[in-house]
C-alpha positions as CSV (number, residue, x, y, z in Angstrom):
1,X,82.0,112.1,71.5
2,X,80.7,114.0,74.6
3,X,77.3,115.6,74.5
4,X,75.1,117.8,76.3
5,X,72.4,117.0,78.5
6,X,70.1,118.3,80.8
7,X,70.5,117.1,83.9
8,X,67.4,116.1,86.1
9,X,67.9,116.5,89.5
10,X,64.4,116.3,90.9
11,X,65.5,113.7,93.8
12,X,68.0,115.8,94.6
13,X,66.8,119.1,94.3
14,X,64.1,117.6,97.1
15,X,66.7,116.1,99.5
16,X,68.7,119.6,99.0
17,X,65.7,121.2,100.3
18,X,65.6,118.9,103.4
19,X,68.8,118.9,104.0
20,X,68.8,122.8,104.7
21,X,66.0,123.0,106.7
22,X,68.3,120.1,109.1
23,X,72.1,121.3,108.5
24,X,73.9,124.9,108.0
25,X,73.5,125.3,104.3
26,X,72.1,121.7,103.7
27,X,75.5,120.6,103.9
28,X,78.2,118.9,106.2
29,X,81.2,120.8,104.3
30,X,80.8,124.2,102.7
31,X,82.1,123.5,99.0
32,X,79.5,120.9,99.1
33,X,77.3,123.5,98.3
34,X,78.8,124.3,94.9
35,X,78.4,128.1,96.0
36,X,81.5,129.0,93.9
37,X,80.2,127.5,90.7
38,X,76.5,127.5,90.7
39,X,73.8,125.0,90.1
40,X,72.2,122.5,92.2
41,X,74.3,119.7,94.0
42,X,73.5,116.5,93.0
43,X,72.9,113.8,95.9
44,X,75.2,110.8,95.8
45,X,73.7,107.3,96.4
46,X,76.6,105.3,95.3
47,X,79.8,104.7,93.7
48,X,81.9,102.3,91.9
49,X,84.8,102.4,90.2
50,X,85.4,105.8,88.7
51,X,82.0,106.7,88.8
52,X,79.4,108.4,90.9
53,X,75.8,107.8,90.5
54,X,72.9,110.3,92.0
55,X,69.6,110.3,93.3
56,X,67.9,110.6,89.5
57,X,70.0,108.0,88.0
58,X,72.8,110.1,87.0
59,X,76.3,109.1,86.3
60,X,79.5,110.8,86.3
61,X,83.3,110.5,85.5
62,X,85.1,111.3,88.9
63,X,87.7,113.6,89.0
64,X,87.7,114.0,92.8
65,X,88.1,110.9,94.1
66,X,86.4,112.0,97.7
67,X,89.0,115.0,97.8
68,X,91.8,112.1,97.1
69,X,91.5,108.9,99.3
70,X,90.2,106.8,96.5
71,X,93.2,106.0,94.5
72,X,92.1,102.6,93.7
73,X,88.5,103.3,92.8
74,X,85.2,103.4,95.0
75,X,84.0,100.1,96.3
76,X,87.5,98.5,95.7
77,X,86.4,95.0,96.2
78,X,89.3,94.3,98.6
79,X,88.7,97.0,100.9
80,X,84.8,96.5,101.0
81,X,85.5,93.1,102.0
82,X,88.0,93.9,104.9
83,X,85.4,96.5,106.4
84,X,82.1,94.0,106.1
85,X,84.7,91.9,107.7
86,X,85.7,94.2,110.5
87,X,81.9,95.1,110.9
88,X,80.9,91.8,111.4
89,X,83.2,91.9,114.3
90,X,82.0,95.3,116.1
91,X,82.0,99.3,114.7
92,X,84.0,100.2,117.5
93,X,86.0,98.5,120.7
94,X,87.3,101.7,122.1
95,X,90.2,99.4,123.0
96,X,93.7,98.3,121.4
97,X,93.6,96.0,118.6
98,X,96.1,94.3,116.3
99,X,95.1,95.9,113.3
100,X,96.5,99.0,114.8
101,X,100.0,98.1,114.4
102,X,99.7,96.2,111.3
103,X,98.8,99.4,109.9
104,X,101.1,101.4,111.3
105,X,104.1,99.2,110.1
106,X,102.6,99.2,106.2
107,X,103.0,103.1,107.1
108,X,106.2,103.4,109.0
109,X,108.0,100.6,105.8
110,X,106.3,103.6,103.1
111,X,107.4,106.9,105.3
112,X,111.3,106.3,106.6
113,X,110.8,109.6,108.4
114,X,108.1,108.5,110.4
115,X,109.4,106.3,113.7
116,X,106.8,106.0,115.8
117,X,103.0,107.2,114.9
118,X,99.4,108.1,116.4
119,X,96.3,107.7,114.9
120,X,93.4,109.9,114.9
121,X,90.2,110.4,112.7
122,X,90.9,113.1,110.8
123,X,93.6,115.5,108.8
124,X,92.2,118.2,111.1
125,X,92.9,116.2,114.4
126,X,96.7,115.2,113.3
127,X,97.4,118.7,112.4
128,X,96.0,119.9,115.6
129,X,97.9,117.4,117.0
130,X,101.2,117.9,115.5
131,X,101.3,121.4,116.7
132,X,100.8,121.0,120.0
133,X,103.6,118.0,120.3
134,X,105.8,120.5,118.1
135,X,105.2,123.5,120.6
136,X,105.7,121.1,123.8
137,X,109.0,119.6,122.3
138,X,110.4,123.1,121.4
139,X,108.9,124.7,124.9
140,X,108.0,127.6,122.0
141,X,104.7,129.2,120.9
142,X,104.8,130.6,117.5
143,X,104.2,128.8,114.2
144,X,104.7,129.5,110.6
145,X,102.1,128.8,108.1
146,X,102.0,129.4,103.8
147,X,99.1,131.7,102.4
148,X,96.6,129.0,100.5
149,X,97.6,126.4,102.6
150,X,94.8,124.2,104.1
151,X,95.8,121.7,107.3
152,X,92.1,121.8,108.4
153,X,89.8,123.7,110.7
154,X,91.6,124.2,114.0
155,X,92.0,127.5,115.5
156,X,95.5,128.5,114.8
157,X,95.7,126.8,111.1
158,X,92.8,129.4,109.5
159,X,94.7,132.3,109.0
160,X,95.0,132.7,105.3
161,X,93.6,129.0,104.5
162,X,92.8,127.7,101.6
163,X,90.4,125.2,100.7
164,X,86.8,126.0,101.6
165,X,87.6,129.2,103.1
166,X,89.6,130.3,99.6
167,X,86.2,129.2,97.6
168,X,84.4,131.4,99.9
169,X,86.7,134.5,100.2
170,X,86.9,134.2,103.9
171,X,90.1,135.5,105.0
172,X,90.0,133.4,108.4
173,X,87.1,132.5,110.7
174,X,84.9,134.2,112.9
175,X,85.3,132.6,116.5
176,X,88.9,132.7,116.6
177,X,90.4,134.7,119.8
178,X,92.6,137.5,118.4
179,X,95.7,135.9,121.0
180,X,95.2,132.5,119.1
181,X,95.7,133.8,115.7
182,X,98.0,136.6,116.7
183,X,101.1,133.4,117.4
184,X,100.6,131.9,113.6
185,X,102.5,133.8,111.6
186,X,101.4,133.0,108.0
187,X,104.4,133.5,104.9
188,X,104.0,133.5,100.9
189,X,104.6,129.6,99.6
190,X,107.4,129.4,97.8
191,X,109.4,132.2,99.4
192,X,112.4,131.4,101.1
193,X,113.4,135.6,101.9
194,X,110.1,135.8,103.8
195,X,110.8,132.4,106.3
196,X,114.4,133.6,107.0
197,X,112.7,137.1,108.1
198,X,110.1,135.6,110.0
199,X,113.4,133.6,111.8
200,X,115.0,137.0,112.5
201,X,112.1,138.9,113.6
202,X,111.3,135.9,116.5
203,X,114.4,134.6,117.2
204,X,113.7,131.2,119.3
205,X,110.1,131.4,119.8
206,X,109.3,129.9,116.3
207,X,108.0,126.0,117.3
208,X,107.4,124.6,114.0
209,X,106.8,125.3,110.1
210,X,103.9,123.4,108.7
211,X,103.7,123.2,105.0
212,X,102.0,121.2,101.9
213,X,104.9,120.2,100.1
214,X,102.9,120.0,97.1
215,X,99.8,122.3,97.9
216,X,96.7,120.9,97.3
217,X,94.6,123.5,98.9
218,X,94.8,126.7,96.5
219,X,94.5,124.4,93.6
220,X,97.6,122.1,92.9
221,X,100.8,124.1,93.3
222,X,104.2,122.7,93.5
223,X,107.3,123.8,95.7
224,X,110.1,125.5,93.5
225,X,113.5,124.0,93.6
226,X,115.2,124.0,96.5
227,X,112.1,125.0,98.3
228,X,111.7,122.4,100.3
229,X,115.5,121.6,101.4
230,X,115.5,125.3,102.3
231,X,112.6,125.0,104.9
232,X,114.8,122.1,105.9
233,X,117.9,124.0,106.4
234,X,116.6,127.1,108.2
235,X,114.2,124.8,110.5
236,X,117.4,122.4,111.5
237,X,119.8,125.5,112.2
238,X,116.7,127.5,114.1
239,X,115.7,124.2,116.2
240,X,112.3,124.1,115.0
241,X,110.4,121.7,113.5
242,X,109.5,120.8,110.3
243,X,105.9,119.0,109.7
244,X,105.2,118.3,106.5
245,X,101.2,118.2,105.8
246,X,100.7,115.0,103.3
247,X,97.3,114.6,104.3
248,X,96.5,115.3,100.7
249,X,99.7,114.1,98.6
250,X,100.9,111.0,101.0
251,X,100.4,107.6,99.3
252,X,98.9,110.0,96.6
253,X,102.1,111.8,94.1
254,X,104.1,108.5,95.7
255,X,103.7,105.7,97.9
256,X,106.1,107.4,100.4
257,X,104.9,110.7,99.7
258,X,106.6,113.9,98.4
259,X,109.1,112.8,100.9
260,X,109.9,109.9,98.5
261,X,110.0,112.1,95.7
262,X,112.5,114.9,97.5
263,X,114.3,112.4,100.0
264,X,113.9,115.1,102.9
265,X,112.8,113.8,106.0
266,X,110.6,116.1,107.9
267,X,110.3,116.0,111.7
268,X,106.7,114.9,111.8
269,X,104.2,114.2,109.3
270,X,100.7,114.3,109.3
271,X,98.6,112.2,107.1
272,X,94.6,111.8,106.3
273,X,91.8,109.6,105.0
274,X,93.7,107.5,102.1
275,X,95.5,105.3,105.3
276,X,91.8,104.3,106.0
277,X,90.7,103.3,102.5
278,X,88.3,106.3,102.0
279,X,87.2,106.3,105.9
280,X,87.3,109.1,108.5
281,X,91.1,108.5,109.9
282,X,94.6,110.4,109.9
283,X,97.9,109.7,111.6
284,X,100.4,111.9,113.2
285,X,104.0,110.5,113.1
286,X,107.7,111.5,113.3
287,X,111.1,110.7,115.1
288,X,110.5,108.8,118.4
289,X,111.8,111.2,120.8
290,X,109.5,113.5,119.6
291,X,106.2,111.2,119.6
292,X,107.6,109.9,122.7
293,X,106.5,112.9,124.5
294,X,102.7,111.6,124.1
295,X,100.4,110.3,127.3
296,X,101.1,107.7,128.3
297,X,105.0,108.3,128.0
298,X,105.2,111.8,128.0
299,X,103.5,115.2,129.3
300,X,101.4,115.9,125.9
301,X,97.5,115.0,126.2
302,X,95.9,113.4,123.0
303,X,92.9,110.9,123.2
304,X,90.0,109.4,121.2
305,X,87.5,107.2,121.4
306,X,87.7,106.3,117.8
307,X,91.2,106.4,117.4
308,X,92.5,103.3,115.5
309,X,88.8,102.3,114.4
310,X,89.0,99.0,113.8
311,X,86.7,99.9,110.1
312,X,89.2,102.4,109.4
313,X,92.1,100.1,110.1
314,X,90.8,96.8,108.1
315,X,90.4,99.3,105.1
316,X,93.8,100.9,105.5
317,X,95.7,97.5,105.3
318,X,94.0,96.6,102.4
319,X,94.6,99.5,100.9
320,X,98.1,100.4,101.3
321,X,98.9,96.2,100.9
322,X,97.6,96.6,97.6
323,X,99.5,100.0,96.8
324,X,102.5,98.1,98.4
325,X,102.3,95.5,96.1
326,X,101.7,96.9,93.1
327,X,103.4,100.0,93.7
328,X,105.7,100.9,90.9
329,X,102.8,99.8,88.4
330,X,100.2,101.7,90.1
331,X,102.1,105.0,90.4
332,X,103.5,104.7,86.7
333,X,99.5,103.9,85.3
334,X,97.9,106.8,87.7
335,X,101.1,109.3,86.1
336,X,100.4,108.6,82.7
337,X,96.0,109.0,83.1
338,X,96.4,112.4,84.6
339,X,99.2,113.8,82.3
340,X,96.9,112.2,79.4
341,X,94.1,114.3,80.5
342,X,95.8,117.6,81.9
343,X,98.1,118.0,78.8
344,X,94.8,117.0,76.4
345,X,92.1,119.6,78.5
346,X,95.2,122.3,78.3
347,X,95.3,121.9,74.3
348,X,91.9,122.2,74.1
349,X,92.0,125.3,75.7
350,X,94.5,126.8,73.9
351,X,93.3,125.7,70.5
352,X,89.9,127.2,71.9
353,X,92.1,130.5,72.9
354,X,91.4,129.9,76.8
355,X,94.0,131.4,79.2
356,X,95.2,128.3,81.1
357,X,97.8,127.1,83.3
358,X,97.7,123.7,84.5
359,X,99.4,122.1,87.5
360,X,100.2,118.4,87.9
361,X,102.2,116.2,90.1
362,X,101.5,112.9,89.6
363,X,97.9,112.3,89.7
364,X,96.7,115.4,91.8
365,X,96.0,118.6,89.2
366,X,94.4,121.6,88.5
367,X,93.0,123.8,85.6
368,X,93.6,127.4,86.6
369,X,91.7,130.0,84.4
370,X,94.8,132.2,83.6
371,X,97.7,132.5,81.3
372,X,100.3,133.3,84.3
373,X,102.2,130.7,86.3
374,X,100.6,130.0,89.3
375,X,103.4,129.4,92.0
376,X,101.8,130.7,95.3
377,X,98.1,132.0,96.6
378,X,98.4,135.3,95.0
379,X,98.7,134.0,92.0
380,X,96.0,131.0,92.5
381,X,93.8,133.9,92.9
382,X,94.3,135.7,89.8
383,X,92.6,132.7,88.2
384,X,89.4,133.7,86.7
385,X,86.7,132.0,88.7
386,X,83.6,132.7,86.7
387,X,85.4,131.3,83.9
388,X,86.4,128.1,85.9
389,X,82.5,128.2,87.1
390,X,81.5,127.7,83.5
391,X,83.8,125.3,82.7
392,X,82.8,123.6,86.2
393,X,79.2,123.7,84.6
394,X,79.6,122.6,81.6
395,X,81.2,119.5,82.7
396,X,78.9,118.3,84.9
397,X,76.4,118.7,82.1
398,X,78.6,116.3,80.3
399,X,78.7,113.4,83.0
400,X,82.1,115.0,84.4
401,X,82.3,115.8,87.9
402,X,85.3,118.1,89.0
403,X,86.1,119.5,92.4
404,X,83.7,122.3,92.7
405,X,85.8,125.0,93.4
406,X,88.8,126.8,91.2
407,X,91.5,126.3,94.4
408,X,90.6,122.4,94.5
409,X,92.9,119.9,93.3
410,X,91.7,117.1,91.0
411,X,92.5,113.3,91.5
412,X,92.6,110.2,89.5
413,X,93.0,106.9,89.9
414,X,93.5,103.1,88.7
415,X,90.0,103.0,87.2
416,X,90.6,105.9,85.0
417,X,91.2,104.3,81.1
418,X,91.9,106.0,78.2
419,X,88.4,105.9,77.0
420,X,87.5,107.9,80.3
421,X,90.6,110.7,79.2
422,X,89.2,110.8,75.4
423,X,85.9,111.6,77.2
424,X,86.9,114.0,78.8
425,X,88.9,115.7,76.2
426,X,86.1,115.7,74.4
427,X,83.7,117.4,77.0
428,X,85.8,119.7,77.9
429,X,86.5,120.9,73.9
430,X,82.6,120.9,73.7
431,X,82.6,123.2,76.9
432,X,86.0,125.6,75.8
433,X,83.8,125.6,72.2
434,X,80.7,126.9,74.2
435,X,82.9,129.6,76.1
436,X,83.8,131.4,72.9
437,X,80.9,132.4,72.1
């Protein structure tokens, strides 16, 4: 049975206080800051399995899984041994290794759609990336967006974002030129009318449509039927691209993605930190003659130091070789945790008389505070966020760490158990309990 406790977070109430006189906010990444649902960050000092620990001693169930990489747990045993490993070998070469192409061939064998691939260091950098290959390849400038989508922090990608910048209200970001965001042209998700109008209304000067194919950025929301294949359709008649953003959901709802899910092949696909076991990396891939137009081959600049970090590699072939292995086990266990626990927090709500809606595939989630579908951003934020604030609360209280923000997805993975969905099951009836009164 869950209970309450109090958590002491003197350790970490002082290294908060140092960390904002050093950093904007005391934090590296605004929802960090647990603005949106109030209290005190703890600070991590470890992890294992599905657990965090804090500065005071503190443990909690992890329902984030470092916004999704850590699938197999933290401190997998395999992967900590392929990056002391690679560590004991150099941090960094800054030249071409091996590893860099045994990677890429444990992604190319998972992602049919990707031919030919780059690495970078982040989701932000293979987005940024993307776009510019998509624009150079098309010779066109404009590029089509979904409200609540998140593909990270570049200039032309914040218009109507989600993530942080839904948790925060902020409908872009100051310090983006007018003439930058003025040629992204940002559409409702899951509305087909509104891409085929955006078609019409610049006809041939559309480069690319980027999309989530399950969002993970507004909260979890999935594409309607036929959603999808249509972005397909119009982007293949209009000869744009289509890039599908599984930077959140690849090797996450599937070992091949939502692509293995839908079967539609996109033209380029970016993907983020799970190829790296956790570490800072992300890829950009697609058909050849498209990624063929990269330096050296081709006119489109792209370079870093750190691309194809030999860390970040060793922990990516020990993690997807795992996931390889084991796949059709691994996906089947991580389904079965999270519909255990979504399904079981959702009756507890309703027996509790809570409004809520709760979106799942596979093991990526979310708990939104409100009794109508949630389908797109406008309807993400109809959620009641003080509600999900308490909730947010009242779990942490209980040794169970959600994402801190209501337009986060959750994650799970192979070290959840049973035990750790009855716990939470019973926290969260303790919490819904609390919330009546």
């Amino acid at each position: 049975m869950a209970t309450t406790r109090s958590l002491t977070l003197t350790r970490s109430n002082q290294l908060r206080q140092r960390a904002e006189r050093l950093l904007p906010g005391g934090v590296d990444s605004p929802v960090r800051a647990f603005r949106a649902v109030g209290g005190e960050p703890p600070f991590l000092t470890r992890a294992e399995g599905a657990y965090l620990y804090d500065a005071d001693g503190n443990r909690y169930l992890d329902y984030f899984g470092s916004w999704g990489p850590m699938i197999l747990g933290h401190a997998f045993p395999p992967v900590v041994e392929a990056i002391q490993k690679a560590a004991a070998a150099s941090a960094s070469f800054g030249a071409s290794t091996a590893a860099e192409a045994d990677l890429a061939e444990l992604v190319t064998r998972a992602v049919p759609s990707i031919e030919k691939l780059r690495f970078v260091s982040s989701g932000t950098e293979a987005t940024m990336s993307a776009l510019r290959l998509a624009r150079a390849f098309t010779g066109r400038n404009y590029i089509v967006k979904f409200e609540g989508c998140y593909h990270g922090h570049s200039d032309g990608l914040l218009a109507k974002a989600g993530s942080g910048l839904a948790t925060f209200g902020i409908p872009g970001s100051a310090g983006v030129p007018e003439q930058i965001a003025q040629l992204t042209l940002t559409l409702p998700y899951n509305d087909v009318a509104a891409v085929e109008a955006a078609f019409a209304a610049h006809k041939n000067e559309i480069a690319c449509v980027i999309v989530e194919p399950v969002a993970g950025n507004m909260g979890c929301v999935l594409p309607e039927p036929g959603y999808l294949q249509a972005l397909r359709d119009i982007t293949a008649r209009e000869g744009a691209l289509l890039i599908f953003d599984e930077v959140m959901t690849g090797f996450r709802v599937a070992y091949g993605g939502v692509q293995e899910l839908t079967q539609i092949r996109p033209d380029l696909t970016t993907l983020g930190k799970i190829i790296g076991g956790g570490l800072p990396v992300g890829a950009f891939g697609g058909r050849a003659e498209i990624m063929d137009k990269l330096a050296p081959l081709g006119p489109v600049y792209q370079a870093g130091t750190l691309s194809g970090n030999p860390l970040a590699m060793a922990a990516g072939i020990a993690t997807l070789s795992h996931l390889e292995k084991n796949r059709e086990s691994i996906y089947e266990q991580i389904d079965n945790t999270a519909a255990a626990v979504a399904n079981g927090v959702a009756s507890a709500a309703a027996s509790a008389g809570i409004p809520l809606t709760t979106n799942r595939q596979g093991a990526m989630f979310t708990w939104f505070f409100t009794a109508n579908p949630v389908r797109d951003f406008a309807s993400a934020e109809s959620a009641d966020t003080k509600r999900f604030a308490t909730f947010h609360r009242g779990m942490l209280d209980r040794g169970i760490w959600l994402p801190p923000s209501q337009f986060e997805a959750a994650f799970l993975g192979t070290a959840h158990t049973q035990d750790h969905v009855d716990q939470t099951i019973a926290a969260a009836r303790e919490v819904f309990t609390g919330m009546q009164e």
